[in-house]
C-alpha positions in Angstrom: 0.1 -2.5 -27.0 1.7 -5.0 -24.5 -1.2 -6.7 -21.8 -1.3 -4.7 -18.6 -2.0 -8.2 -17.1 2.0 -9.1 -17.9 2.5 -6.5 -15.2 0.5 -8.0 -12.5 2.8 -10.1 -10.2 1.6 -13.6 -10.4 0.4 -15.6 -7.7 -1.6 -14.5 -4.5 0.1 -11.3 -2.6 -0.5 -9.8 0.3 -0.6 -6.0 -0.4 0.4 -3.9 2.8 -1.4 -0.7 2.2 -4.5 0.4 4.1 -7.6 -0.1 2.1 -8.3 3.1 0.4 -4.4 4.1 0.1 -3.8 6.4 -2.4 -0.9 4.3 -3.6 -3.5 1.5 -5.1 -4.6 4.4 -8.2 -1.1 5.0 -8.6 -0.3 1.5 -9.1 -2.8 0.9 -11.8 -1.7 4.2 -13.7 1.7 3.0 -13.9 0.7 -0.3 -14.9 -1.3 1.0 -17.5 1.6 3.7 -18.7 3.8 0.9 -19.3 1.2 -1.2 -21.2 0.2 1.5 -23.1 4.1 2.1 -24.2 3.9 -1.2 -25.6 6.7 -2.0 -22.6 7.6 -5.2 -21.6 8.6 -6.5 -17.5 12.2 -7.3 -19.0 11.7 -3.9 -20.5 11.4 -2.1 -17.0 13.4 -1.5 -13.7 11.4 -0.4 -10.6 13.8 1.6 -8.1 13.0 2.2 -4.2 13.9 3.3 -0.7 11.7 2.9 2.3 8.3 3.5 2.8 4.5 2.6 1.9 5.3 4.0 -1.4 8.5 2.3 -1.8 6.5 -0.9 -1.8 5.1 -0.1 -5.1 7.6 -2.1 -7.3 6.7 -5.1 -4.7 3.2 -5.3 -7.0 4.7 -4.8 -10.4 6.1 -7.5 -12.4 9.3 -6.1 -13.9 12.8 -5.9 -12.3 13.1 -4.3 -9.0 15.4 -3.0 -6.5 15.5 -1.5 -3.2 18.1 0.9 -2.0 18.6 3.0 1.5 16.5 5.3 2.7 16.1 8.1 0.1 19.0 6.6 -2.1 17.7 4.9 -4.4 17.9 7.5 -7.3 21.8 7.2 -7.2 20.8 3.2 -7.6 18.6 4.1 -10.6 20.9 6.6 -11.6 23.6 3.5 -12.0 21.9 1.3 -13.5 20.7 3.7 -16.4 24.5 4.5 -16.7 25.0 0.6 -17.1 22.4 0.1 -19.7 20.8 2.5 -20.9 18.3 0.7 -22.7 16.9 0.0 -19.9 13.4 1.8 -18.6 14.2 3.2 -15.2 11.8 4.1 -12.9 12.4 5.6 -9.2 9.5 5.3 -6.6 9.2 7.0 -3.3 7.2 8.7 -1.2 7.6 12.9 0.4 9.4 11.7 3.4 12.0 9.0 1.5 12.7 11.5 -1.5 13.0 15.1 0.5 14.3 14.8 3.8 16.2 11.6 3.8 17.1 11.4 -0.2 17.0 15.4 -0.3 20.4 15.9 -1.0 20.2 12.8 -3.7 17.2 14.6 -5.9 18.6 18.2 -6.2 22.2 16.3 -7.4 20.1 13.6 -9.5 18.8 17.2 -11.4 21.6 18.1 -11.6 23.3 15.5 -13.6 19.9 14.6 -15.9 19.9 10.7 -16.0 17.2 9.6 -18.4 15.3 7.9 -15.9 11.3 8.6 -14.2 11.4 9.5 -10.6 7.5 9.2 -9.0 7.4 10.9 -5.8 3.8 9.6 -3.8 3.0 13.1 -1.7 0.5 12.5 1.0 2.5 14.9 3.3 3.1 12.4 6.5 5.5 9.7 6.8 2.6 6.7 6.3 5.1 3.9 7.0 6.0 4.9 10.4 2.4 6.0 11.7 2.0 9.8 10.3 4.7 12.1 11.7 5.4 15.5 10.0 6.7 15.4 6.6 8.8 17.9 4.7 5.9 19.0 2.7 3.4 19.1 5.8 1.7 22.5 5.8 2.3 24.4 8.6 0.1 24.0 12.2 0.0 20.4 10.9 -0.5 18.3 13.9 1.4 15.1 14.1 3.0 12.4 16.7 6.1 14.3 16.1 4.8 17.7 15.9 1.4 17.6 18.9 1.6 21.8 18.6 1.8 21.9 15.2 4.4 22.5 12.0 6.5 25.4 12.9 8.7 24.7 9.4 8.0 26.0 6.1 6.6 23.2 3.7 9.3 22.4 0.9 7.9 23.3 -2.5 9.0 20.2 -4.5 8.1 22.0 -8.1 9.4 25.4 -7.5 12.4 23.3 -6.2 12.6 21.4 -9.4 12.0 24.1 -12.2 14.5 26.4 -10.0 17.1 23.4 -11.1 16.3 24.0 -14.4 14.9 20.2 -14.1 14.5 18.6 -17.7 10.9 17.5 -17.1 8.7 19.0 -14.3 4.8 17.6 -13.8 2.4 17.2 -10.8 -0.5 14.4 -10.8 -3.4 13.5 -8.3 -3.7 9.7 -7.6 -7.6 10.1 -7.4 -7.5 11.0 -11.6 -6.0 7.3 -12.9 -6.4 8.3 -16.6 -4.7 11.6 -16.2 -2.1 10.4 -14.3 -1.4 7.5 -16.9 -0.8 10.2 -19.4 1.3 12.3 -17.8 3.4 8.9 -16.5 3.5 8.1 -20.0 5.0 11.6 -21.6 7.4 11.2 -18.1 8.6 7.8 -19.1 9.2 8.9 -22.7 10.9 11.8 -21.9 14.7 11.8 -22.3 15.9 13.0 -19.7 15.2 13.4 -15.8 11.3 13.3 -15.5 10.4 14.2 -12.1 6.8 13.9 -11.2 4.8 14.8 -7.9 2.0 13.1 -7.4 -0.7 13.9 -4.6 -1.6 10.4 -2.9 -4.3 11.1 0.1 -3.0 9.1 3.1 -6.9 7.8 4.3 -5.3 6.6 7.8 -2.9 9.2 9.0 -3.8 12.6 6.9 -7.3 13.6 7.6 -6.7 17.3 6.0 -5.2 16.0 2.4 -8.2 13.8 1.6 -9.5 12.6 -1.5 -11.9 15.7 -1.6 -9.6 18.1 -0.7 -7.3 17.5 -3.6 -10.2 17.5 -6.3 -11.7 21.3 -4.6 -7.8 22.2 -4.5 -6.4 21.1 -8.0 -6.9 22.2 -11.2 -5.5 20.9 -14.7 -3.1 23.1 -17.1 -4.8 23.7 -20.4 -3.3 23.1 -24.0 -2.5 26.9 -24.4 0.1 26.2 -21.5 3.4 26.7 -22.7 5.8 23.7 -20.6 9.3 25.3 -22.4 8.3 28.8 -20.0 10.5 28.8 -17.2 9.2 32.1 -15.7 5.8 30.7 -16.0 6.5 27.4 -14.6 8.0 29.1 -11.6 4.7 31.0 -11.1 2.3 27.9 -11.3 4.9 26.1 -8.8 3.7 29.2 -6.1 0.1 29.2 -6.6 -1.4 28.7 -3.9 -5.2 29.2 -4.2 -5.3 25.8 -6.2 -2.7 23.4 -7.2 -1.9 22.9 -10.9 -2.1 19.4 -12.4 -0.5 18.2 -15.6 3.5 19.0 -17.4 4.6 22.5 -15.8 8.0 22.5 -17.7 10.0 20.9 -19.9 13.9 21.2 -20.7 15.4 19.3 -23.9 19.3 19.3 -22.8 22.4 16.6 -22.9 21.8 13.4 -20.3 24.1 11.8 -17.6 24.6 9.1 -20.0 25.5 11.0 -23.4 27.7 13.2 -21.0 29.6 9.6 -20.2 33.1 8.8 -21.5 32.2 5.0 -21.7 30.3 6.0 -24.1 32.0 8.4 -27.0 32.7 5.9 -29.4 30.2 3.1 -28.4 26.2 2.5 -27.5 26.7 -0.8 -26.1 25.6 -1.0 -22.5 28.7 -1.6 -20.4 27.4 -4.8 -18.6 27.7 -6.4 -22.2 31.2 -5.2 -22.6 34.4 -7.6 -22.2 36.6 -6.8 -19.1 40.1 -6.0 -19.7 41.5 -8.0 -16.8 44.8 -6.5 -17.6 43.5 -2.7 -16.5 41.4 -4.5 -13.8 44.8 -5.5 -12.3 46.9 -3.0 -12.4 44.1 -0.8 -10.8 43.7 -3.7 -8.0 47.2 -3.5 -7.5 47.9 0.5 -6.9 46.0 -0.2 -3.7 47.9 -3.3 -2.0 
């Protein structure tokens, strides 16, 4: 098993979340997932947008890269394609990955790139001081929203098994070893692994707290059958308490197997020779 320590960045860093944040857990557990796959930082790409929980590949030593606002996933969805022996992970937060990178996640399902996407849910926007999120329950009360939510609350699993998703889990940042394991059967997933993760927002969400989440969780047992799609959709709209743990799981073709580039070779496509010649002519239909 690789040190967790080769993931901490080195040197002194100045860490920009609020004491408390429900990002720090999360941090550790993926630390500790990728330490615990025997992973290595040259091993491991870290993909974000914008936002508190975009800042999470700041504190990891591997390679990193930030894209737009909610786009990332196409980022992480390219470089996969480019070498796909690379361990991509996608990092955002409720607001970056389902109203400004909506669009982007329902297309990423679509296309199943074998890559991790972690999606910090604390239902507000905790970079830009707490407004309304798309999963904000409704009467929440916000800057942007001072009478309350008048919009139904996107259901990110329902939304994801209803895509027929390839991997499908929800985590609470307060459990580090739980969420660990379920990051770690995410990251070895082939396939899209898309995984919700409650992360109480201490400063701007007063209802979501810490608490709250451990009265309003529970975990799926090992009699829970992950290949049920009927089922899954069921445990995505319970509603008396939120279920923990892998809610489905769909074995089908990736992005990359689907890719031309590579029907006759596994050899990433960065570490292929250019044919200048076809680079050319291609340059030239456009002057």
């Amino acid at each position: 098993m690789t040190d967790v320590r080769m993931f901490d960045v080195p040197g002194p860093i100045d860490i920009m979340w609020c004491p408390g944040c429900g990002n720090f857990p999360i941090l550790d557990a993926v630390k500790k997932a990728l330490a615990e796959l025997d992973l290595t930082p040259q091993d491991v790409l870290i993909c974000s947008g914008i936002g508190q929980a975009a800042k999470l590949n700041h504190y990891v030593n591997t390679h990193f890269l930030h894209g737009l606002h909610g786009r990332s996933i196409s980022n992480a969805t390219g470089a996969k394609a480019a070498n796909p022996k690379l361990v991509v992970l996608d990092v955002g937060g409720d607001g970056d990955r389902y109203a400004e990178g909506g669009n982007h996640i329902i297309h990423t399902i679509r296309r199943n790139p074998d890559i991790t996407a972690l999606v910090h849910d604390n239902r507000v926007y905790g970079l830009t001081k707490g407004q309304a999120s798309p999963t904000s329950p409704m009467g929440y009360i916000s800057p942007t929203t001072p009478k309350g939510v008048a919009s139904l609350p996107l259901n990110p699993i329902a939304l994801a098994v209803s895509l027929d998703a390839s991997f499908v889990a929800q985590a609470f940042a307060g459990d580090i070893e739980e969420t660990k394991e379920i990051l770690k059967k995410a990251i070895s997933h082939k396939g899209f692994s898309f995984v919700n993760i409650f992360q109480p927002c201490v400063t701007f969400n007063k209802i979501n707290t810490y608490q709250w989440f451990k009265e309003n969780t529970y975990y799926l047992g090992d009699d829970y059958d992950a290949s049920d799609r009927k089922m899954a959709l069921e445990k995505a709209f319970e509603t008396n308490k939120l279920p923990l743990g892998v809610i489905y799981v769909n074995n089908r073709k990736t992005f990359e197997e689907s890719l031309a580039a590579y029907e006759n070779s596994d050899k990433p496509l960065y570490d292929r020779d250019i044919s200048w010649d076809k680079l050319t002519k291609t340059f030239e239909r456009f002057v």
